[in-house]
C-alpha positions as CSV (number, residue, x, y, z in Angstrom):
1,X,121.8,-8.0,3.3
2,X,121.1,-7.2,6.9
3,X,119.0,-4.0,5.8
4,X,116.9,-6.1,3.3
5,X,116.3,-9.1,5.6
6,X,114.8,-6.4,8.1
7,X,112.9,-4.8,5.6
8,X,111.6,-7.5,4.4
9,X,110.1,-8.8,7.8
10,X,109.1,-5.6,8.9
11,X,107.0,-5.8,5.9
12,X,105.9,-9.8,6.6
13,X,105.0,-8.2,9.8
14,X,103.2,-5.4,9.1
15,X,101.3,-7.5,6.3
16,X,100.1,-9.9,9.2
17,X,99.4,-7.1,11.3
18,X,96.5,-5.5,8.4
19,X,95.1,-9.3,7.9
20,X,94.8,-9.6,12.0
21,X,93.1,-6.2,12.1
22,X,91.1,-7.2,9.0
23,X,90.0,-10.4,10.4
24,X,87.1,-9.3,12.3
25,X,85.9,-6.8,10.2
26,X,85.6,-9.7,7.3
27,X,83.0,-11.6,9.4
28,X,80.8,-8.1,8.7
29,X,79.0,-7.8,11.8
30,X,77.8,-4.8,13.0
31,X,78.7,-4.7,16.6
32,X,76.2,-2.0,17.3
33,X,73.1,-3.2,15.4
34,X,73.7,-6.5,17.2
35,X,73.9,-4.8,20.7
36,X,71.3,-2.7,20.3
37,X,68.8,-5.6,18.9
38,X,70.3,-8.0,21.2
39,X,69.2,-5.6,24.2
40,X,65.6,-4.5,22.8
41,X,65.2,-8.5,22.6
42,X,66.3,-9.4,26.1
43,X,64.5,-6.6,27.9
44,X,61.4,-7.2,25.7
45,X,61.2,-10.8,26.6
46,X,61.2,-9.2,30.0
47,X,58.6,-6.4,30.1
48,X,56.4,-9.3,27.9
49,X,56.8,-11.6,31.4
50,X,56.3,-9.0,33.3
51,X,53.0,-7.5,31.5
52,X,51.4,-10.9,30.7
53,X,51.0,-13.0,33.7
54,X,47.5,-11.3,34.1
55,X,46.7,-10.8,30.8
56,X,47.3,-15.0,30.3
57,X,45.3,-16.3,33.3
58,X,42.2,-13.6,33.4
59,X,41.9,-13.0,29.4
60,X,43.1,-15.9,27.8
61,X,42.7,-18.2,30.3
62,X,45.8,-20.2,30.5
63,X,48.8,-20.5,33.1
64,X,50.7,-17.2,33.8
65,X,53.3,-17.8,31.9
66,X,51.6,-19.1,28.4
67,X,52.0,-15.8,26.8
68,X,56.0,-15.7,27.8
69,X,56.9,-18.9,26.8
70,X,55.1,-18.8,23.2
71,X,57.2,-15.3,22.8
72,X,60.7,-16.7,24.2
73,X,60.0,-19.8,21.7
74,X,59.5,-17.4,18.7
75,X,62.5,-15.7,19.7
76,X,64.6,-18.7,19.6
77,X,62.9,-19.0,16.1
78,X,63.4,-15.7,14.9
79,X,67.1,-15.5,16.0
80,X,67.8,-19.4,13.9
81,X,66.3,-17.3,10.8
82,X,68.3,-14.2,11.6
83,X,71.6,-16.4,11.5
84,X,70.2,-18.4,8.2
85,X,69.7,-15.2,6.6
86,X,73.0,-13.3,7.8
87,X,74.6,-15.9,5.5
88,X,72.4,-15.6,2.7
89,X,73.7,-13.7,0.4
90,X,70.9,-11.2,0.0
91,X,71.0,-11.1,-4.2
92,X,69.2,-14.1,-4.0
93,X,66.0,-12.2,-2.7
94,X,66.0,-11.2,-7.2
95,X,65.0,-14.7,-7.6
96,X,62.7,-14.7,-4.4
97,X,61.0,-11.7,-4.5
98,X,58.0,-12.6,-6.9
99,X,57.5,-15.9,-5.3
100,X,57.4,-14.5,-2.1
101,X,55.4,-11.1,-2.4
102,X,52.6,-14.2,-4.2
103,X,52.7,-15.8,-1.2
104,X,51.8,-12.8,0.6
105,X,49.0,-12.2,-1.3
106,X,47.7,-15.6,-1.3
107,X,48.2,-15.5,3.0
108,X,46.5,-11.9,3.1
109,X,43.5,-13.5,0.8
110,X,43.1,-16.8,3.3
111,X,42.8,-14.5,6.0
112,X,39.4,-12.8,4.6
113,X,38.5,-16.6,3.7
114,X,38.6,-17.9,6.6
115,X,37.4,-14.7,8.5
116,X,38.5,-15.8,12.1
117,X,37.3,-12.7,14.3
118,X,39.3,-11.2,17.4
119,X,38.5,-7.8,18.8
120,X,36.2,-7.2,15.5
121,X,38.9,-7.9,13.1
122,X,39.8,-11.0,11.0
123,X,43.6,-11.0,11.0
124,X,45.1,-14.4,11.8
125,X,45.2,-18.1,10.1
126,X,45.3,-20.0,12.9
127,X,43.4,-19.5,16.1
128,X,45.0,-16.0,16.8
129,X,48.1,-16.9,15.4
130,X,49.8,-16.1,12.4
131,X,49.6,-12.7,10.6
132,X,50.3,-12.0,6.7
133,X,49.9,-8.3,7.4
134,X,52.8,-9.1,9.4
135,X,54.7,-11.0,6.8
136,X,53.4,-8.0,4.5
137,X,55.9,-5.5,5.4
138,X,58.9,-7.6,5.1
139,X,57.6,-9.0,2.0
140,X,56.7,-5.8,0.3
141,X,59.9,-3.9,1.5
142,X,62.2,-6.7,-0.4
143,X,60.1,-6.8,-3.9
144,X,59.8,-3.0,-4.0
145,X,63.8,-3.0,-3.5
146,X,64.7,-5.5,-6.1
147,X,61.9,-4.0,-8.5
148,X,62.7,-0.4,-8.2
149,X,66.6,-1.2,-8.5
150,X,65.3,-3.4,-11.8
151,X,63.6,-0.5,-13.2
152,X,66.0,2.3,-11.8
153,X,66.2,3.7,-15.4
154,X,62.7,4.0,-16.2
155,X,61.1,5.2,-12.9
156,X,60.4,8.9,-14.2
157,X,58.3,7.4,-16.8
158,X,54.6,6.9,-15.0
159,X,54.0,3.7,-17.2
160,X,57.1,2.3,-15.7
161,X,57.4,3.9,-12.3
162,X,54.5,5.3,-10.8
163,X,51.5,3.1,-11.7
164,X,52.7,-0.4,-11.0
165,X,53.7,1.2,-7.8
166,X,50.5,2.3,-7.3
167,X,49.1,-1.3,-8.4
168,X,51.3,-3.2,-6.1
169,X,50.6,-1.1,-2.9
170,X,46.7,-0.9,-3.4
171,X,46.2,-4.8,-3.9
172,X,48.5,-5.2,-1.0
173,X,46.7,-2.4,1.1
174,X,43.5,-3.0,-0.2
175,X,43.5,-6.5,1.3
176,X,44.7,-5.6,4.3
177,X,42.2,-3.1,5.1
178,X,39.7,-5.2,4.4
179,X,40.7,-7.3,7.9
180,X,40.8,-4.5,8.7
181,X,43.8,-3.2,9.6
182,X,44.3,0.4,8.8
183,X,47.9,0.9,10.8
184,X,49.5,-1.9,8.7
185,X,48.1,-0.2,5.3
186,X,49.1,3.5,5.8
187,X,52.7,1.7,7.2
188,X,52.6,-0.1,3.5
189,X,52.0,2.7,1.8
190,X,54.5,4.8,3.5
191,X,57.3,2.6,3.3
192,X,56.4,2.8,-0.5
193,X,56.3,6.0,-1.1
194,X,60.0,6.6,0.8
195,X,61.0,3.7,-1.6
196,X,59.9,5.3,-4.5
197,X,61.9,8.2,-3.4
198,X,65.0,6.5,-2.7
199,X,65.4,4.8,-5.5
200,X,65.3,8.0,-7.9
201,X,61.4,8.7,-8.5
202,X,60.8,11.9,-10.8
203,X,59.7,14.5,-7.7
204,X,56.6,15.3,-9.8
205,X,55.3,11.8,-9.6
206,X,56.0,12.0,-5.6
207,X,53.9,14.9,-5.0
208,X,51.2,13.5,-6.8
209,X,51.6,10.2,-4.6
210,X,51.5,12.1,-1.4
211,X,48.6,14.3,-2.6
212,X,46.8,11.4,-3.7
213,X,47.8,9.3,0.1
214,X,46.2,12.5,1.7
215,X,43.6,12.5,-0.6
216,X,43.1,8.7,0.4
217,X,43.5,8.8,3.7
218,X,41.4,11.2,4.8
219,X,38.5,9.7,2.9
220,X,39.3,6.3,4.7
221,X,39.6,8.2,8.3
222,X,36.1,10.0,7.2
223,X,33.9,7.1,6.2
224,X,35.3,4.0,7.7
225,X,34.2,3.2,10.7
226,X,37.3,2.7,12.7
227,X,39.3,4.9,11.0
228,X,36.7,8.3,11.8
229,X,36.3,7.0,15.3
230,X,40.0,7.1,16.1
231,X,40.1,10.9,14.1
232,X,37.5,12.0,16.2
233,X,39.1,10.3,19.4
234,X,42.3,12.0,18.9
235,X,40.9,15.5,18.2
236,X,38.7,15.6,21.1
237,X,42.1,14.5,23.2
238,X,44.1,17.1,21.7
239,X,41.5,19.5,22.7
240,X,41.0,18.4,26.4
241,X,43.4,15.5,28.2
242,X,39.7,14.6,30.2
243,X,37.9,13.2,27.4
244,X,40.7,11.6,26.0
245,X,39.6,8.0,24.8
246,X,40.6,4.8,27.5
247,X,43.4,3.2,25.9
248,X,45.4,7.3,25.8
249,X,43.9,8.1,29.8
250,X,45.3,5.0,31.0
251,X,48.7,4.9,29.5
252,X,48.9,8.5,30.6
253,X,48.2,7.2,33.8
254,X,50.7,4.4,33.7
255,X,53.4,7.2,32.4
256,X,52.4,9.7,35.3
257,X,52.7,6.9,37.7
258,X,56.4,5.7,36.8
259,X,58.1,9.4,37.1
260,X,61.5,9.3,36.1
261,X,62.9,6.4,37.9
262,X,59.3,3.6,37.9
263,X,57.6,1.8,40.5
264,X,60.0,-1.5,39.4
265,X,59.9,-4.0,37.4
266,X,56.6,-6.5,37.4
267,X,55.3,-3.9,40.3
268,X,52.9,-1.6,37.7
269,X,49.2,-1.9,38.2
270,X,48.0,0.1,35.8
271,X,48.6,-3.4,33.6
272,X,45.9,-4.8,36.3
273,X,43.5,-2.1,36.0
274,X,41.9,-1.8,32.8
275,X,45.4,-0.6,30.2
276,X,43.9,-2.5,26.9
277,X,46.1,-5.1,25.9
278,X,49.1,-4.4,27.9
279,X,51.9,-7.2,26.1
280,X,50.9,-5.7,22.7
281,X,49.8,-2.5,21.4
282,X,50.1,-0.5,25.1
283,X,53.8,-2.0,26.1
284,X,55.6,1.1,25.9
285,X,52.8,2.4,28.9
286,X,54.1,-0.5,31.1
287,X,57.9,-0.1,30.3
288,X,57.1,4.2,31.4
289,X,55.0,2.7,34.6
290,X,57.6,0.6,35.7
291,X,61.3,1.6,34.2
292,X,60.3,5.3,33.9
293,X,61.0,7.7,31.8
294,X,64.6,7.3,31.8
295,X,64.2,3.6,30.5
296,X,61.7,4.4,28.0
297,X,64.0,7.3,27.3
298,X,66.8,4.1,26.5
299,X,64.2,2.4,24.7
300,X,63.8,5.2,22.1
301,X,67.2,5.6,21.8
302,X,67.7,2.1,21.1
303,X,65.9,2.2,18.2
304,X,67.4,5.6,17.3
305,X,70.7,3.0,16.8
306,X,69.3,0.9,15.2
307,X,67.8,3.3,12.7
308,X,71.7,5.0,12.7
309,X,73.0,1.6,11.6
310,X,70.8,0.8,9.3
311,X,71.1,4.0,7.4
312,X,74.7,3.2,7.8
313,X,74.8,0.1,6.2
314,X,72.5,1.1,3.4
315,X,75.4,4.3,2.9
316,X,78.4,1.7,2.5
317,X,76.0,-1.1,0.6
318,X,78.3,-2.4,-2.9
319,X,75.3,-2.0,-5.3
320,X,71.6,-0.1,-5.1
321,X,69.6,-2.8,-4.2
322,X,72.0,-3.6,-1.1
323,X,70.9,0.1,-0.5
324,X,67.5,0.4,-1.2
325,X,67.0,-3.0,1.0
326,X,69.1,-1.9,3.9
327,X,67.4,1.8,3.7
328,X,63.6,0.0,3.4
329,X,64.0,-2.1,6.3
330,X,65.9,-0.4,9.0
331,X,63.1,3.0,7.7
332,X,60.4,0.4,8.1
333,X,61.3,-0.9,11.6
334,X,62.0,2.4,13.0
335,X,58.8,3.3,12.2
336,X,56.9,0.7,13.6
337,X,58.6,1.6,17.1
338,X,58.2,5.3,17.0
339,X,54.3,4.9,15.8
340,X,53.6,2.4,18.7
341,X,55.5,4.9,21.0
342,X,53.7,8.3,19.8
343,X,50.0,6.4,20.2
344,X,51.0,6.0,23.9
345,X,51.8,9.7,24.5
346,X,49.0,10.8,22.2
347,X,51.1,12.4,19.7
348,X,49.4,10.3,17.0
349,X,46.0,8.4,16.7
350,X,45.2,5.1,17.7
351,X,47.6,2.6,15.3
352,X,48.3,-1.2,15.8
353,X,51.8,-1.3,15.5
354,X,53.6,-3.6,17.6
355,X,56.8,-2.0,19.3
356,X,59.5,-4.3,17.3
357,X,61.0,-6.8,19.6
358,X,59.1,-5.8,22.7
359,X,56.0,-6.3,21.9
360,X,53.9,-9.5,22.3
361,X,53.2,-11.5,18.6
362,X,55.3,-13.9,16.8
363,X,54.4,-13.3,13.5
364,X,56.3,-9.8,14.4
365,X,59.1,-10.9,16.9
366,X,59.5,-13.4,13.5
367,X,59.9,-10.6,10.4
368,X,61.5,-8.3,12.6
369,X,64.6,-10.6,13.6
370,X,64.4,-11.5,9.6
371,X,65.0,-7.8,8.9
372,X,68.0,-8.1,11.2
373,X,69.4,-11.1,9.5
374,X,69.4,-9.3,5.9
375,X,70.7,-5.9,7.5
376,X,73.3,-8.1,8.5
377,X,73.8,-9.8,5.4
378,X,74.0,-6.3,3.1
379,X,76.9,-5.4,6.0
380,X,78.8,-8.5,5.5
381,X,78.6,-8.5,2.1
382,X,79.8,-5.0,1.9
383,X,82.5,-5.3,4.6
384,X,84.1,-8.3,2.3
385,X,83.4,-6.8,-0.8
386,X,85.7,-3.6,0.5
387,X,88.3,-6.1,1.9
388,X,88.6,-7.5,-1.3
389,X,89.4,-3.9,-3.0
390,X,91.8,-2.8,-0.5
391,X,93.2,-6.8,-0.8
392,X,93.7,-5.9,-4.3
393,X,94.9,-2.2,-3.7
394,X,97.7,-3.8,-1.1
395,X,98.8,-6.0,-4.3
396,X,99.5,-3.1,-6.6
397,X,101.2,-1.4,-4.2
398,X,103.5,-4.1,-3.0
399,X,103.9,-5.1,-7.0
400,X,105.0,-1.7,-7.6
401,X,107.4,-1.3,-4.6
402,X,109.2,-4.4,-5.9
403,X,109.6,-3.5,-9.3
404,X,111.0,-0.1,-8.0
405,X,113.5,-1.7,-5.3
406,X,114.5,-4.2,-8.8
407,X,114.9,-0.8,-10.6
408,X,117.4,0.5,-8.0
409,X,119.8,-2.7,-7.6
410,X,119.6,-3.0,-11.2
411,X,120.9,0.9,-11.2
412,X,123.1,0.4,-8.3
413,X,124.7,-3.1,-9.8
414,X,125.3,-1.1,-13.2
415,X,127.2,2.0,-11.3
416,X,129.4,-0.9,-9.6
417,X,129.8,-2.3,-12.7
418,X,131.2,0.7,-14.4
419,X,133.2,1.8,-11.9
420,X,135.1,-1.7,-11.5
């Protein structure tokens, strides 16, 4: 009676024991995604103070801290969203994803309408503000997931796989290069084609996509304007650092001026000096100026995690769109950062991506954080899904132990029995 009675709360114990562990690993949060986003956020608020005072008062004309405040007030936004969207259950996004990919289209069509001009491109709805290329990305990495995990079974077909593909990118692109903004197409059609790849594409229609994009591209970086004046910028820099066009020669300078350690926070001057746009598209040059190149080191590697968690989350997702969508978006994010942060060191040319929760924008600082919020989702849907199966493992197992322990004093009572 003793022996049982101890068994049986070791057991009681033990059982509470798994559902303390389990308890925090049911809310589904990944610790390090959050870290890592939480501390590109902070510090990007930071390097956005620190790189905008100037850029507010001379350029935009408003008070020093204009271009902060707007930034901090979208972050409060973007994090509310985040939180909304962490408890969304993403399979709601089937329902959403035509609706909101229509939207997108209808956004990137007001923006030629309107036609509001800023540094020779129409981009925004609103006096500078607002961006559906932005939006775009988001919006074109959810419908591609929940259509390609629709039509997982018919992708090798090109009726079914490869030509509305190709339909959906181009309107999509072909809009947004007429604004024009060639970094946010070839980021479009990138994310696409790795899409397409994930989700099972025949490897004959994936060659022909790339061959095609090259085919594409290098007519668009030939005869459009922009897009053969950045080609030619870049090759002449590859060829000789001294001709190298401004925007690379002074976030050289800025990199070559911070060393390995910086001059210090809000002490850079290359920011004062002629870097174009220094809260936006040049950033990274500021954080190398004035953390060094060990913090930008710990910025890249930042993102590295967040890429690694993403990837990780997609891996333990409970059904292929949960892995398509966690794959698309941590892929796409990542490669906004690393794009933004080869332009500076001249490993790539000229592109417009913004540096994901550094750089200055809303409309990005917005999607980005939404991103976050459905990464977060797919974890927390796939943490409880997996604490449901082992739940239901711990049952059987604990069923079957009973029934055996029954099976024993049932055998033991019967050898009393019979020898009585």
């Amino acid at each position: 009676m003793g022996m049982g009675a101890s068994m049986s709360t070791s057991s009681t114990s033990s059982r509470k024991v798994r559902q303390s562990a389990w308890r925090p690993k049911n809310l589904g949060i990944d610790l390090w995604l959050v870290l890592a986003v939480f501390t590109l956020l902070i510090f990007g608020l930071l390097m956005v103070y620190s790189a905008s005072t100037d850029y507010s008062m001379v350029v935009l004309e408003e008070a020093p801290s204009y271009m902060f405040r707007r930034q901090l007030l979208f972050a409060v936004i973007g994090l509310v969203v985040a939180g909304i969207l962490t408890w969304l259950d993403y399979h709601w996004f089937r329902k959403l994803a035509i609706p909101l990919i229509l939207v997108t289209i209808i956004g990137l069509a007001s923006v030629l309408v309107i036609n509001e001009v800023i540094n020779n491109a129409a981009r925004t709805i609103f006096q500078g503000s607002g961006q559906p290329s932005e939006v775009a990305k988001l919006a074109v990495v959810i419908y591609l997931a929940v259509w390609l995990f629709a039509r997982r079974e018919q992708l090798s077909s090109v009726s079914f796989g490869l030509m509305p593909l190709s339909v959906i990118l181009g309107v999509l692109g072909g809009l947004i290069l007429l604004q024009p903004d060639l970094s946010a197409t070839a980021t479009i059609f990138i994310i696409g084609g790795i899409m397409f790849f994930l989700a099972g594409g025949d490897i004959r229609q994936i060659v022909f996509f790339l061959v095609v994009g090259v085919i594409v591209g290098w007519i668009v970086f030939t005869f459009h304007p922009t897009g053969s004046q950045r080609l030619s910028e870049y090759l002449i820099s590859i060829q000789d650092l001294t001709q190298a066009p401004l925007h690379l020669s002074r976030s050289l300078e800025a990199l070559v001026k911070g060393s390995w350690f910086g001059v210090g926070i809000g002490r850079a001057d290359t920011k004062l000096t002629g870097l174009p746009v220094p809260p936006t598209d040049s950033i990274f040059a500021v954080i190398g100026e004035e953390v060094g190149v060990l913090g930008a080191s710990a910025v890249v590697m930042l993102n590295v995690i967040l890429l690694w968690r993403g990837l990780k989350i997609a891996q333990i997702a409970p059904d292929g769109l949960g892995k398509l969508m966690a794959a698309g978006l941590s892929i796409w994010l990542a490669l906004e950062a690393f794009i933004n942060m080869a332009v500076i060191v001249g490993l790539v040319p000229f592109a417009g991506n913004a540096l994901p929760f550094i750089s200055y924008g809303g409309s990005n600082l917005l999607v980005s954080l939404a991103a976050i919020g459905i990464l977060l989702n797919i974890s927390r849907v796939s943490s409880r899904s997996q604490a449901k199966e082992e739940r239901s493992l711990d049952a059987v197992i604990d069923l079957r132990w009973r029934d055996r322990r029954r099976g024993v004093s049932s055998s033991r009572s019967a050898k009393g029995a019979a020898r009585g």
